[in-house]
Predicted model as a PDB file, atoms N, CA, C, CB and O in Angstrom, pLDDT in the B-factor column:
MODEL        1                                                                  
ATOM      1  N   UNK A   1     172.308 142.976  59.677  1.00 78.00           N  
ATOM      2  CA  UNK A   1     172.453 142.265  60.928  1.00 78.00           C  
ATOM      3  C   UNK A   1     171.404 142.781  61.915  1.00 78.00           C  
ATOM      4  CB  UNK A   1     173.888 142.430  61.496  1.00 78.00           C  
ATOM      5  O   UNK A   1     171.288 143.985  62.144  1.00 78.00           O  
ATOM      6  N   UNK A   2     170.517 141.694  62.591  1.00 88.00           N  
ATOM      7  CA  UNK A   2     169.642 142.044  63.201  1.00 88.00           C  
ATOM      8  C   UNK A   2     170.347 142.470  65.092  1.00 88.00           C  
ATOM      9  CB  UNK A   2     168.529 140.799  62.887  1.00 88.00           C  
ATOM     10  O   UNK A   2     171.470 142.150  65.483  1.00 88.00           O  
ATOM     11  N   UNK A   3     169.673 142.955  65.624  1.00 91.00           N  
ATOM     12  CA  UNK A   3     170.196 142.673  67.418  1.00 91.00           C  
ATOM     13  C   UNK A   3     168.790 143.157  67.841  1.00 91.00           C  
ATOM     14  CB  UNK A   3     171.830 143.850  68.293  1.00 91.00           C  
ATOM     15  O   UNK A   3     167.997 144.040  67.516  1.00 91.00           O  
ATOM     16  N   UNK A   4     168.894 141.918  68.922  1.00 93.00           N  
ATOM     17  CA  UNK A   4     167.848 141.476  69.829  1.00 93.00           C  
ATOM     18  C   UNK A   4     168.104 142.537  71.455  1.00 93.00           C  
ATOM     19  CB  UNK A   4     168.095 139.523  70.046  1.00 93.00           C  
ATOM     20  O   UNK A   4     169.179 142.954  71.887  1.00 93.00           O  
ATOM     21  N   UNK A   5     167.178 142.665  71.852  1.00 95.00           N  
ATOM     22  CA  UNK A   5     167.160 143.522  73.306  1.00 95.00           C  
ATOM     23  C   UNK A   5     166.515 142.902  74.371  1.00 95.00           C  
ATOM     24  CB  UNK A   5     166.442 144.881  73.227  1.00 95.00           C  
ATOM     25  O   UNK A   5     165.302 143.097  74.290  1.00 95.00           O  
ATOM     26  N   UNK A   6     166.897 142.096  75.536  1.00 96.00           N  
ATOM     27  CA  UNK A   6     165.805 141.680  76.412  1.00 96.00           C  
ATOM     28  C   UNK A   6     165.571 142.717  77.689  1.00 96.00           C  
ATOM     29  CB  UNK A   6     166.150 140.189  76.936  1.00 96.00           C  
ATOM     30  O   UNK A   6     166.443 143.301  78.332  1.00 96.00           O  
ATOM     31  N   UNK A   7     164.275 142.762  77.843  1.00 96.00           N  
ATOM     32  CA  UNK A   7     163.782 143.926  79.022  1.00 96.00           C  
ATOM     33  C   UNK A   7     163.363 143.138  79.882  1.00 96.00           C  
ATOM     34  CB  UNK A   7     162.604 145.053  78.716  1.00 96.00           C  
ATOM     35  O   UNK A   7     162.691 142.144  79.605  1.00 96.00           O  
ATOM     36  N   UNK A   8     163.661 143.432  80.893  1.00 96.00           N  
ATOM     37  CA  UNK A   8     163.302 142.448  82.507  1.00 96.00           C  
ATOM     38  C   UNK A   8     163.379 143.604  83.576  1.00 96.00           C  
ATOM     39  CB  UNK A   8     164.756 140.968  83.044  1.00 96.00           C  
ATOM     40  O   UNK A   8     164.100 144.601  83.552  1.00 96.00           O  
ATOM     41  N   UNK A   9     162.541 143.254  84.432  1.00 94.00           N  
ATOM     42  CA  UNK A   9     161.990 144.265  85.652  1.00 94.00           C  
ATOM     43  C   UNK A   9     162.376 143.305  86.482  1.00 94.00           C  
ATOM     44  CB  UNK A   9     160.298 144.817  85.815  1.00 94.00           C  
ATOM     45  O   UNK A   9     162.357 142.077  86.401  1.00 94.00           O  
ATOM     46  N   UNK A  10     162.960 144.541  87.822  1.00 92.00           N  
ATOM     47  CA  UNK A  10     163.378 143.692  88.897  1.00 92.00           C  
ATOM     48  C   UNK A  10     162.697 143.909  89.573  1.00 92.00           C  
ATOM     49  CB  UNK A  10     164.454 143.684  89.427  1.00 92.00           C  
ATOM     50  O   UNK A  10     162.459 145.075  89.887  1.00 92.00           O  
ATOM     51  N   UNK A  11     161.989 142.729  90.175  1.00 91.00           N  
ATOM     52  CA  UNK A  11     161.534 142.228  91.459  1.00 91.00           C  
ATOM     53  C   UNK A  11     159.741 142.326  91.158  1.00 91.00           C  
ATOM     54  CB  UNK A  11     162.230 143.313  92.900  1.00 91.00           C  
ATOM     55  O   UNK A  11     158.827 142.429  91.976  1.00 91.00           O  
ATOM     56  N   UNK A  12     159.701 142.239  89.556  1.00 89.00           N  
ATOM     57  CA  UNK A  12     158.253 142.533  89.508  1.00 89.00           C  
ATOM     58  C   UNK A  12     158.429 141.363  88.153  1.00 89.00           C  
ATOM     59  CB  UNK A  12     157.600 144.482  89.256  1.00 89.00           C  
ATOM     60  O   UNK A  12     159.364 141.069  87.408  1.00 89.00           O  
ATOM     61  N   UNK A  13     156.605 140.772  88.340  1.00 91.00           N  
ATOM     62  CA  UNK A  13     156.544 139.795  87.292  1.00 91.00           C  
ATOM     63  C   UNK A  13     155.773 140.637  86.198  1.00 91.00           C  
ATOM     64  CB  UNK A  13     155.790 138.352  87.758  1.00 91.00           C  
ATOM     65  O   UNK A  13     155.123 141.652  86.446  1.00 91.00           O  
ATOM     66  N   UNK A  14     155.958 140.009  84.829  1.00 93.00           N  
ATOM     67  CA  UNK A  14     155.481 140.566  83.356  1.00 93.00           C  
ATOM     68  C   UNK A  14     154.240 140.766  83.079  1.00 93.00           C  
ATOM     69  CB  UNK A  14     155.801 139.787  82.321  1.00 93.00           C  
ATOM     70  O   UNK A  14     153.856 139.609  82.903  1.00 93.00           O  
ATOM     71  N   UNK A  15     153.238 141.511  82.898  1.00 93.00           N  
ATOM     72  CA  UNK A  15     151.768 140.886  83.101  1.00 93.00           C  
ATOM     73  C   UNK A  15     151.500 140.912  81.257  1.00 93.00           C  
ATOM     74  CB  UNK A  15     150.409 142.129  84.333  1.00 93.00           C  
ATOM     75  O   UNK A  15     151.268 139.925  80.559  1.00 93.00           O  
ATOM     76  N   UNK A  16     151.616 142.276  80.821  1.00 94.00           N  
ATOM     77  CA  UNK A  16     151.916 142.472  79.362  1.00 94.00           C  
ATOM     78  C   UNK A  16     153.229 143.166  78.733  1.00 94.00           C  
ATOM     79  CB  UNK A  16     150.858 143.215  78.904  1.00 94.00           C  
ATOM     80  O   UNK A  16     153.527 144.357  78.823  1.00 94.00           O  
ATOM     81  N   UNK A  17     154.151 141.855  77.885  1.00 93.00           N  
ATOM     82  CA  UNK A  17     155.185 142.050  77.577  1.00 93.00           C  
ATOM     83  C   UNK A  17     155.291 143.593  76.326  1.00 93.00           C  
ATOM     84  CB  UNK A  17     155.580 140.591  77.160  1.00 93.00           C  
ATOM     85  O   UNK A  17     155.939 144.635  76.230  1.00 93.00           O  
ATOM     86  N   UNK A  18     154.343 142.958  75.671  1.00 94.00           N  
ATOM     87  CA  UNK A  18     154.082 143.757  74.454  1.00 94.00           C  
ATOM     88  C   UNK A  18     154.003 145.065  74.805  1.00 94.00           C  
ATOM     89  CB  UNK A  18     152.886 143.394  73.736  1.00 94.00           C  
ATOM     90  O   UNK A  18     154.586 145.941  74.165  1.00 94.00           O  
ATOM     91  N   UNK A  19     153.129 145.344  76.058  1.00 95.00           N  
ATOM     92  CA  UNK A  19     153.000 147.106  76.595  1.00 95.00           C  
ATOM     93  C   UNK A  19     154.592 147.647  77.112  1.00 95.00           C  
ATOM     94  CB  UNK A  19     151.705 147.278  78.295  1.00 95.00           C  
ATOM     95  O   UNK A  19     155.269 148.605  76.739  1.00 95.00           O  
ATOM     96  N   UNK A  20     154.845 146.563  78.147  1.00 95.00           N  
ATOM     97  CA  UNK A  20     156.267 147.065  78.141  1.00 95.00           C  
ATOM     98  C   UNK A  20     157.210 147.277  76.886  1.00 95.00           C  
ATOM     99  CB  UNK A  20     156.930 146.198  78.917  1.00 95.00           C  
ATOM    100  O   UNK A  20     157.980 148.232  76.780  1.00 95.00           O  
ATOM    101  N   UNK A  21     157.108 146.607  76.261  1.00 96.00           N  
ATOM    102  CA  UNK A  21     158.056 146.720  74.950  1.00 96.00           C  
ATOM    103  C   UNK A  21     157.992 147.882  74.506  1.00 96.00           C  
ATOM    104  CB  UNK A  21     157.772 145.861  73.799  1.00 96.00           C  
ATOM    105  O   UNK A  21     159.111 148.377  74.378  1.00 96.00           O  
ATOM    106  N   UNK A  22     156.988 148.675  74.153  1.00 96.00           N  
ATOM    107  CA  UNK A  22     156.232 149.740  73.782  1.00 96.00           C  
ATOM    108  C   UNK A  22     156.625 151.064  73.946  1.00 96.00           C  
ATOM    109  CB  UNK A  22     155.202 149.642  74.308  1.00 96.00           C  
ATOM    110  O   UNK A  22     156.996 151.939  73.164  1.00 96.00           O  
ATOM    111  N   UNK A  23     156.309 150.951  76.204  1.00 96.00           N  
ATOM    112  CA  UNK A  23     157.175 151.934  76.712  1.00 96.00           C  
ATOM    113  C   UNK A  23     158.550 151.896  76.233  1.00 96.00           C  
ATOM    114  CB  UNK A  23     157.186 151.864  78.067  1.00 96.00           C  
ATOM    115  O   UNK A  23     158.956 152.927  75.698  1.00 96.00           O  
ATOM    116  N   UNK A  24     159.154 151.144  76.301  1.00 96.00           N  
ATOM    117  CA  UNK A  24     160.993 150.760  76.440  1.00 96.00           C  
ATOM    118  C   UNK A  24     161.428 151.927  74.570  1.00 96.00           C  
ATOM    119  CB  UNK A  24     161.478 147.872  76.183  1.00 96.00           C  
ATOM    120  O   UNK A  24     162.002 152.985  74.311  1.00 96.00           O  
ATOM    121  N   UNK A  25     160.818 151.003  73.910  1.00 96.00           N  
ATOM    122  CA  UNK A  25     160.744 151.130  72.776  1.00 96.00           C  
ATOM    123  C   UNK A  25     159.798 151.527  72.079  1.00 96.00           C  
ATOM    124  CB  UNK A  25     161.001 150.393  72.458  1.00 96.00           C  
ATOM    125  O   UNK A  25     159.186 150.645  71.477  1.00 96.00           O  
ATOM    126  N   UNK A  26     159.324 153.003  71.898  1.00 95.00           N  
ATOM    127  CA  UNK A  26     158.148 153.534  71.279  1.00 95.00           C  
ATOM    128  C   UNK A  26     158.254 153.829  69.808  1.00 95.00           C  
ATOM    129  CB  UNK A  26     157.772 154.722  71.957  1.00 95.00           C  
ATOM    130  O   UNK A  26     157.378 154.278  69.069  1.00 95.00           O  
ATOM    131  N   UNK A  27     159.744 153.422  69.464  1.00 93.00           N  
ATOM    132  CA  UNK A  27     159.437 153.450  67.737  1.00 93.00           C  
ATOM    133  C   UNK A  27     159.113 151.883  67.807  1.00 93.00           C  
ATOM    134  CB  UNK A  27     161.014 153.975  66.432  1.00 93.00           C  
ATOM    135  O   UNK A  27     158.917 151.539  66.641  1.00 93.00           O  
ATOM    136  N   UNK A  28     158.999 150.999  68.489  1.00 94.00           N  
ATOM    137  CA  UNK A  28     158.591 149.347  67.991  1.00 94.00           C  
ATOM    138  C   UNK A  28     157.122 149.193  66.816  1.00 94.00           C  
ATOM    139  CB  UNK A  28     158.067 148.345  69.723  1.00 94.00           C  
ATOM    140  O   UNK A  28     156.044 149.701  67.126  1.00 94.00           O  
ATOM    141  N   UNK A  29     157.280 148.551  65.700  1.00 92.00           N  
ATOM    142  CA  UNK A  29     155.780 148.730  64.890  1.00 92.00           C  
ATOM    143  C   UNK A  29     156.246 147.082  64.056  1.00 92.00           C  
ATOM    144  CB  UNK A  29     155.542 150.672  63.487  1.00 92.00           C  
ATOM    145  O   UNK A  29     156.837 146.904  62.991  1.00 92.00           O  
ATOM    146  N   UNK A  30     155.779 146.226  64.902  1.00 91.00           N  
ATOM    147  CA  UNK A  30     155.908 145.166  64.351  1.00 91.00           C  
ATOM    148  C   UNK A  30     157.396 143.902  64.451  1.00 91.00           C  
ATOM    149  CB  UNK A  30     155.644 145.731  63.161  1.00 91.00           C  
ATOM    150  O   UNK A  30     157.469 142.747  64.031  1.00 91.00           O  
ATOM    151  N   UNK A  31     157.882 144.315  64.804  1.00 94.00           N  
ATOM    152  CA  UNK A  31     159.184 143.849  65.322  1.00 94.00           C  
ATOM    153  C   UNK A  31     158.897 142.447  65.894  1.00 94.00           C  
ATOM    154  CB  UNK A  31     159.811 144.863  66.447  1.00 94.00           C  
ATOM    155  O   UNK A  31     157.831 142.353  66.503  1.00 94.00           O  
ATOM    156  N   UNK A  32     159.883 141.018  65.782  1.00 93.00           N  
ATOM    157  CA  UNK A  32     159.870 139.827  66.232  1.00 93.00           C  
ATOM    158  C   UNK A  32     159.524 140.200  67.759  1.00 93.00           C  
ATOM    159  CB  UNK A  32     161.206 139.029  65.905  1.00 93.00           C  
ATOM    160  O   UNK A  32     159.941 141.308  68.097  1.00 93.00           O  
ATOM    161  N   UNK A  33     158.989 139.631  68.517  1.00 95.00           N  
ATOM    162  CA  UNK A  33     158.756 139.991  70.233  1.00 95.00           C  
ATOM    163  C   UNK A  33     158.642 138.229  70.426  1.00 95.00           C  
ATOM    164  CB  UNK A  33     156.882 141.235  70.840  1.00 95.00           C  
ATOM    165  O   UNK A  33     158.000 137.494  69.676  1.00 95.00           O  
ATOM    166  N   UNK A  34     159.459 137.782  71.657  1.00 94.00           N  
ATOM    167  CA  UNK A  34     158.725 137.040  72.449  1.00 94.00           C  
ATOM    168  C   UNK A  34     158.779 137.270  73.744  1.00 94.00           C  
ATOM    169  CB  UNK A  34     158.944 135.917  72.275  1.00 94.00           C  
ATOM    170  O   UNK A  34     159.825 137.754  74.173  1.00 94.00           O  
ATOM    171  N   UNK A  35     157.516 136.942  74.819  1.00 95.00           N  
ATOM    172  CA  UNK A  35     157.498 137.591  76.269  1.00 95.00           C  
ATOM    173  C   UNK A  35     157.278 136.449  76.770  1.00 95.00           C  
ATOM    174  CB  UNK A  35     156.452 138.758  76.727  1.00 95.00           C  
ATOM    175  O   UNK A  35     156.912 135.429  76.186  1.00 95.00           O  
ATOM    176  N   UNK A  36     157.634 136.704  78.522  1.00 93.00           N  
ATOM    177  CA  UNK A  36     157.290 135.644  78.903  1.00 93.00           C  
ATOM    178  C   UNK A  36     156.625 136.377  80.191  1.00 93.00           C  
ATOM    179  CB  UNK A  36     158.413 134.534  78.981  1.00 93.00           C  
ATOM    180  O   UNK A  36     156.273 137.555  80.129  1.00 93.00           O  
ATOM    181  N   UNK A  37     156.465 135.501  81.497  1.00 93.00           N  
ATOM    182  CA  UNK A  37     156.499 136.725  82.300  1.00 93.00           C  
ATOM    183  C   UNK A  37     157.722 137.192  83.669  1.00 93.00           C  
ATOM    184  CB  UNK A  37     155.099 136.624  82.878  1.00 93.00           C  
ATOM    185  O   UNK A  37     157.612 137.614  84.820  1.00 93.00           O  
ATOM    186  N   UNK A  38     158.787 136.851  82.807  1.00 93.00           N  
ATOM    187  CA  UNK A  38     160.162 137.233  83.524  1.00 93.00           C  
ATOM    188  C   UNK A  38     160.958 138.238  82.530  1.00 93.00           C  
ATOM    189  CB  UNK A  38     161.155 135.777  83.842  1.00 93.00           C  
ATOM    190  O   UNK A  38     161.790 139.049  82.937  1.00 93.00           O  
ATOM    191  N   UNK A  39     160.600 138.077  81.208  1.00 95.00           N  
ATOM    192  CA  UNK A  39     161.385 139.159  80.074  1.00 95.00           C  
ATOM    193  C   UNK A  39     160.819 139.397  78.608  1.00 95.00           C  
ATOM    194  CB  UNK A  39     162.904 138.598  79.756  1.00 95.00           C  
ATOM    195  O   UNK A  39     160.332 138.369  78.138  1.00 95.00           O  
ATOM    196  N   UNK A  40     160.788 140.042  78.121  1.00 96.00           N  
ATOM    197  CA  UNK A  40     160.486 140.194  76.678  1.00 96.00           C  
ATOM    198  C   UNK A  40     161.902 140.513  76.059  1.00 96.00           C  
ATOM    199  CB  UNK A  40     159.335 141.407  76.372  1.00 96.00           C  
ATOM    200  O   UNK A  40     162.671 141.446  76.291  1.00 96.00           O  
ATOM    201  N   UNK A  41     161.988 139.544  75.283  1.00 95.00           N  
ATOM    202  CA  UNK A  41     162.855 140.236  74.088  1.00 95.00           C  
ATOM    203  C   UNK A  41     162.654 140.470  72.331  1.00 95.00           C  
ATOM    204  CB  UNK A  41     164.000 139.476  74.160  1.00 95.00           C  
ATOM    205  O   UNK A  41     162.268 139.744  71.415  1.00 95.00           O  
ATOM    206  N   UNK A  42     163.068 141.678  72.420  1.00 96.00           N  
ATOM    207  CA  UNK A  42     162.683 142.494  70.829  1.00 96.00           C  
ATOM    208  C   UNK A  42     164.248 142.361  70.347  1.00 96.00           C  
ATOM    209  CB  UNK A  42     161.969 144.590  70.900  1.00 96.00           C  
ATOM    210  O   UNK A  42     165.349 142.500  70.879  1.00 96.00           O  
ATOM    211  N   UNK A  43     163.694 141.982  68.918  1.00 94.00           N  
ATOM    212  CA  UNK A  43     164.791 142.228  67.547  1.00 94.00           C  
ATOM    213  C   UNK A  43     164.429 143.293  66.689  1.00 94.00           C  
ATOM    214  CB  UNK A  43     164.883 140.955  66.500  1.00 94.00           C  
ATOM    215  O   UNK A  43     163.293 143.345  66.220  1.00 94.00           O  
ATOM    216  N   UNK A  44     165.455 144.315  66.392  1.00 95.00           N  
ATOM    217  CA  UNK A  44     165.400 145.132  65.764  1.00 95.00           C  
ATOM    218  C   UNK A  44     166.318 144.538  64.178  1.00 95.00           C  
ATOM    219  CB  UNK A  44     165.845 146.306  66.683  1.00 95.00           C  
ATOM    220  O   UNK A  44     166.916 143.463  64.133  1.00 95.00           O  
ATOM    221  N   UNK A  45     166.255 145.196  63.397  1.00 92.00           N  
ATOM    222  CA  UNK A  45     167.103 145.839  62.235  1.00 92.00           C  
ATOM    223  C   UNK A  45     168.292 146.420  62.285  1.00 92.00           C  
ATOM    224  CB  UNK A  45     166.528 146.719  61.705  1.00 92.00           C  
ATOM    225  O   UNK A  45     169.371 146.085  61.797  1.00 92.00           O  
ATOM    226  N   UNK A  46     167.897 147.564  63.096  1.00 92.00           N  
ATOM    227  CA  UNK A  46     169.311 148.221  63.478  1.00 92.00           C  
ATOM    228  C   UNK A  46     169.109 148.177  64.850  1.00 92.00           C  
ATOM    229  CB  UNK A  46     169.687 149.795  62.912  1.00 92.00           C  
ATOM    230  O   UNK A  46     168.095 147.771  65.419  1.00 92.00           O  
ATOM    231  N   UNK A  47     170.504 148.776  65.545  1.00 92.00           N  
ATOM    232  CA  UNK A  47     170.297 149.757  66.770  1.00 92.00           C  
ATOM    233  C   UNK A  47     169.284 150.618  67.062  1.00 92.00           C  
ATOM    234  CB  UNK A  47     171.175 150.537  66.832  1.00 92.00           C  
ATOM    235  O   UNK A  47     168.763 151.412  66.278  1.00 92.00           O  
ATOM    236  N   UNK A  48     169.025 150.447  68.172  1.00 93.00           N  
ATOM    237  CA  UNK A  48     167.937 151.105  68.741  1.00 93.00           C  
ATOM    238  C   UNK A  48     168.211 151.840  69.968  1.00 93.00           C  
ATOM    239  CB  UNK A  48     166.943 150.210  68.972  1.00 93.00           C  
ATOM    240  O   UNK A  48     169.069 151.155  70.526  1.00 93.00           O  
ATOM    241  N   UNK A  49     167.913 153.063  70.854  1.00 94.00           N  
ATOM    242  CA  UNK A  49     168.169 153.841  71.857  1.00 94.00           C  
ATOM    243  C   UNK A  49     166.785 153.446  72.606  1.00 94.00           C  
ATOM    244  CB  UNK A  49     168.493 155.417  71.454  1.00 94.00           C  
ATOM    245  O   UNK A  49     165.705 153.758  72.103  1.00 94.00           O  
ATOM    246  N   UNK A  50     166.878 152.700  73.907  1.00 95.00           N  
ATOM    247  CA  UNK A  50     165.867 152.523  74.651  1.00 95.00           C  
ATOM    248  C   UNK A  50     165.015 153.842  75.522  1.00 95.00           C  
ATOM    249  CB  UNK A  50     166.416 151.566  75.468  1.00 95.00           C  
ATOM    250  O   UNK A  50     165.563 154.914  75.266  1.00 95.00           O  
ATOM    251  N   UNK A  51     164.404 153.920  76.009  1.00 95.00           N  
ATOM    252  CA  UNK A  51     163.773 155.117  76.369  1.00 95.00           C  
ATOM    253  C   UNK A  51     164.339 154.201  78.089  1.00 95.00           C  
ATOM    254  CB  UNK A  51     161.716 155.541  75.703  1.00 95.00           C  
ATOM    255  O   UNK A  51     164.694 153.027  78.198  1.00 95.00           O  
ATOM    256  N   UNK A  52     164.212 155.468  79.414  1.00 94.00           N  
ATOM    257  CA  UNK A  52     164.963 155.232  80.495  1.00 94.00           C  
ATOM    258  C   UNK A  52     163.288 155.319  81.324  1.00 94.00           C  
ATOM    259  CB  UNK A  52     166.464 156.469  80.852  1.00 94.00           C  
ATOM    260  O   UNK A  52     162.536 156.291  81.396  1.00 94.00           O  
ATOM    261  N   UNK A  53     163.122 154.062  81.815  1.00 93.00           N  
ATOM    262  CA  UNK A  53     161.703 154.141  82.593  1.00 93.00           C  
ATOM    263  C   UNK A  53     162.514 153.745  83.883  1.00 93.00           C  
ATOM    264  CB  UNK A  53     160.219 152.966  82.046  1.00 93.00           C  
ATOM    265  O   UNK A  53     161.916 152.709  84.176  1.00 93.00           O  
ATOM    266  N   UNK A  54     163.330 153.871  84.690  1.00 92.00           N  
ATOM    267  CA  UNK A  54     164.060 153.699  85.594  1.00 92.00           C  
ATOM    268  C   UNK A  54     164.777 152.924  86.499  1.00 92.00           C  
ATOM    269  CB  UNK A  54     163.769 154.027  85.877  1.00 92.00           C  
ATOM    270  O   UNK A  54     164.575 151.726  86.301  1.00 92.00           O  
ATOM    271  N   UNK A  55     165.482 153.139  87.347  1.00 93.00           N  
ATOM    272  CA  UNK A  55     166.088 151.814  88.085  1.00 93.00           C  
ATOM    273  C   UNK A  55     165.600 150.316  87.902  1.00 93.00           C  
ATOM    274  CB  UNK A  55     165.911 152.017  89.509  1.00 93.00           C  
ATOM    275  O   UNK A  55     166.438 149.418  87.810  1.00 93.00           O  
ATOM    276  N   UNK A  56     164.339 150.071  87.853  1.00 94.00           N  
ATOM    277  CA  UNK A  56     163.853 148.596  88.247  1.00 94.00           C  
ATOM    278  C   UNK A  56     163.297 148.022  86.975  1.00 94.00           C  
ATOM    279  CB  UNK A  56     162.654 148.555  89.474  1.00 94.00           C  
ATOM    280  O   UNK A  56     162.666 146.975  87.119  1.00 94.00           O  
ATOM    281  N   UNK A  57     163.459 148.742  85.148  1.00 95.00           N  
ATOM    282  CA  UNK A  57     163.632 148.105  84.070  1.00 95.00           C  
ATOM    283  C   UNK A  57     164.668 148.265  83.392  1.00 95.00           C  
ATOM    284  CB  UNK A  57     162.819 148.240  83.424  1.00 95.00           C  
ATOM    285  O   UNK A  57     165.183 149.345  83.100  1.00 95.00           O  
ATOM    286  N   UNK A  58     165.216 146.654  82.956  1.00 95.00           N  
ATOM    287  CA  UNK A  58     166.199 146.744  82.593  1.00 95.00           C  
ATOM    288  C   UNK A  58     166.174 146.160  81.310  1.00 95.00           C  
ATOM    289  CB  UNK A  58     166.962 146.370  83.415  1.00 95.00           C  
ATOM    290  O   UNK A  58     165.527 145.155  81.015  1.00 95.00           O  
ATOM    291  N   UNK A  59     167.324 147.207  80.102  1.00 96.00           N  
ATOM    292  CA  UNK A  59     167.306 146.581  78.647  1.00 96.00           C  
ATOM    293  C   UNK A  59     168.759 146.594  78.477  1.00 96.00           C  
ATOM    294  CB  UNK A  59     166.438 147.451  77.382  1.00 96.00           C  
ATOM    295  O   UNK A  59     169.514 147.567  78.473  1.00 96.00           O  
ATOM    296  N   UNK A  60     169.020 145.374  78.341  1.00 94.00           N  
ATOM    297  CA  UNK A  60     170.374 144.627  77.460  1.00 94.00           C  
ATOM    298  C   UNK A  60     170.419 144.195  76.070  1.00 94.00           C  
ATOM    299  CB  UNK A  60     170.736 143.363  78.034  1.00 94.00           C  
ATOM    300  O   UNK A  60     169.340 144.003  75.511  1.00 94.00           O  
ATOM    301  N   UNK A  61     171.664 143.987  75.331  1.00 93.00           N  
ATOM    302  CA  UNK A  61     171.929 143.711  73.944  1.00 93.00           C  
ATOM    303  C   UNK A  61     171.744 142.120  74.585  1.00 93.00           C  
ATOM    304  CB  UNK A  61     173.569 144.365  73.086  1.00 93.00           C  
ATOM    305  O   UNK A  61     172.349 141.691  75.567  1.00 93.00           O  
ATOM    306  N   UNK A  62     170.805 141.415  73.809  1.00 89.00           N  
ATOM    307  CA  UNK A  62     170.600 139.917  73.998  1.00 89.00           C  
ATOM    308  C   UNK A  62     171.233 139.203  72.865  1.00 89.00           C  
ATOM    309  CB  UNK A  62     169.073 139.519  74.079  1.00 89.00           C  
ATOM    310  O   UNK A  62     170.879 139.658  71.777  1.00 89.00           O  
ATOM    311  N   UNK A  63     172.107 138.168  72.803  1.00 84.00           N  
ATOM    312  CA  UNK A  63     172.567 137.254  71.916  1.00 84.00           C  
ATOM    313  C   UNK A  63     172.373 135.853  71.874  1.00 84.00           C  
ATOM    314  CB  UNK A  63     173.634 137.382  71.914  1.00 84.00           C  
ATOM    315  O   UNK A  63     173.201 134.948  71.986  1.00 84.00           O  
ATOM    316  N   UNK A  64     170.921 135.810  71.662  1.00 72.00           N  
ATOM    317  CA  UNK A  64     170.412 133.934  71.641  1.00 72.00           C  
ATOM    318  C   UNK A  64     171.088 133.083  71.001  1.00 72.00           C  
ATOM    319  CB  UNK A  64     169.071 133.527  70.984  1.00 72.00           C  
ATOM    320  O   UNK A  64     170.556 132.015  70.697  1.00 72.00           O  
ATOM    321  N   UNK A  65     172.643 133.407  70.589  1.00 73.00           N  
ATOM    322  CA  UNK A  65     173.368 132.389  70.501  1.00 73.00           C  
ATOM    323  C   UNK A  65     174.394 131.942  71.248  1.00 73.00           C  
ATOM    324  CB  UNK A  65     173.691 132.420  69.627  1.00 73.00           C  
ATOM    325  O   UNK A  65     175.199 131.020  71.119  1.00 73.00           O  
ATOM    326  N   UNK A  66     174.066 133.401  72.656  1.00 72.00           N  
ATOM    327  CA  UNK A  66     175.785 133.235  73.453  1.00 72.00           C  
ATOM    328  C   UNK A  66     175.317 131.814  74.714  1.00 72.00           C  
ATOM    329  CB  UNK A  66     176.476 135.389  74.694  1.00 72.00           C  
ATOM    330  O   UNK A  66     174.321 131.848  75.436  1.00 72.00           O  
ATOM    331  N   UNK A  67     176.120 130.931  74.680  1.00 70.00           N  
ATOM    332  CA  UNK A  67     175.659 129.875  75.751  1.00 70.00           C  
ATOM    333  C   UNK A  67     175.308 130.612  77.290  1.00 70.00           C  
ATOM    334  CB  UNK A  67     176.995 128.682  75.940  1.00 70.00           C  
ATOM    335  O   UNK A  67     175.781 131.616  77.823  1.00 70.00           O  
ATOM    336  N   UNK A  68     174.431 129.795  77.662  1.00 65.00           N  
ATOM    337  CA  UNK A  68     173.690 130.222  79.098  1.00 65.00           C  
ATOM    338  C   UNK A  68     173.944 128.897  80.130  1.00 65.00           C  
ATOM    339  CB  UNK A  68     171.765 130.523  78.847  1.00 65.00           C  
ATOM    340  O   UNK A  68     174.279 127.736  79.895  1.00 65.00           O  
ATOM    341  N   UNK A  69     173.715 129.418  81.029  1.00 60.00           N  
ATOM    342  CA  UNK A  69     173.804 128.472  82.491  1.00 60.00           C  
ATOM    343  C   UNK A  69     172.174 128.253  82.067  1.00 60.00           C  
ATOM    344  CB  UNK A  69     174.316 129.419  84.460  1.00 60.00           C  
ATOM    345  O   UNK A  69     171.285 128.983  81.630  1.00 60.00           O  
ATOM    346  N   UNK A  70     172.303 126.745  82.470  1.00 60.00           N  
ATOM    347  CA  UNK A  70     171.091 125.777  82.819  1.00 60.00           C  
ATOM    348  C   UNK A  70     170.292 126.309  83.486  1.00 60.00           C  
ATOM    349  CB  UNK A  70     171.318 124.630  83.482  1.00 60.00           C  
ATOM    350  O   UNK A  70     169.286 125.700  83.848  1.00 60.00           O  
TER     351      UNK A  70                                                      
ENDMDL                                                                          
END                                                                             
């Protein structure tokens, strides 16, 4: 079972998702990524322990199948 992680910064826009991903997640080596410039989200394999870059990035367990507001 795979689980997905989306990282989003508050109050700042994405310039490179992939670098952030990187920081967040420094074991990442190839992993599904898509970014935009409001969030990146990574799928892992397993669980993963995010690294803590502070108050204003944020990483959640993402479930692109749970329904969303419009």
């Amino acid at each position: 079972m795979s689980i997905s992680y989306r990282i989003t910064m508050i109050g700042a826009y994405i310039a490179n998702g992939a670098e952030l991903a990187k920081a967040v997640f420094p074991q990442i080596n190839g992993e599904e990524m898509t970014c935009d410039s409001a969030s990146v989200v990574v799928t892992f394999d397993t669980p993963q322990t995010p690294a803590d870059l502070g108050p204003l990035v944020r990483v959640e367990i993402f479930d692109p199948n749970a329904p969303r507001l419009p």
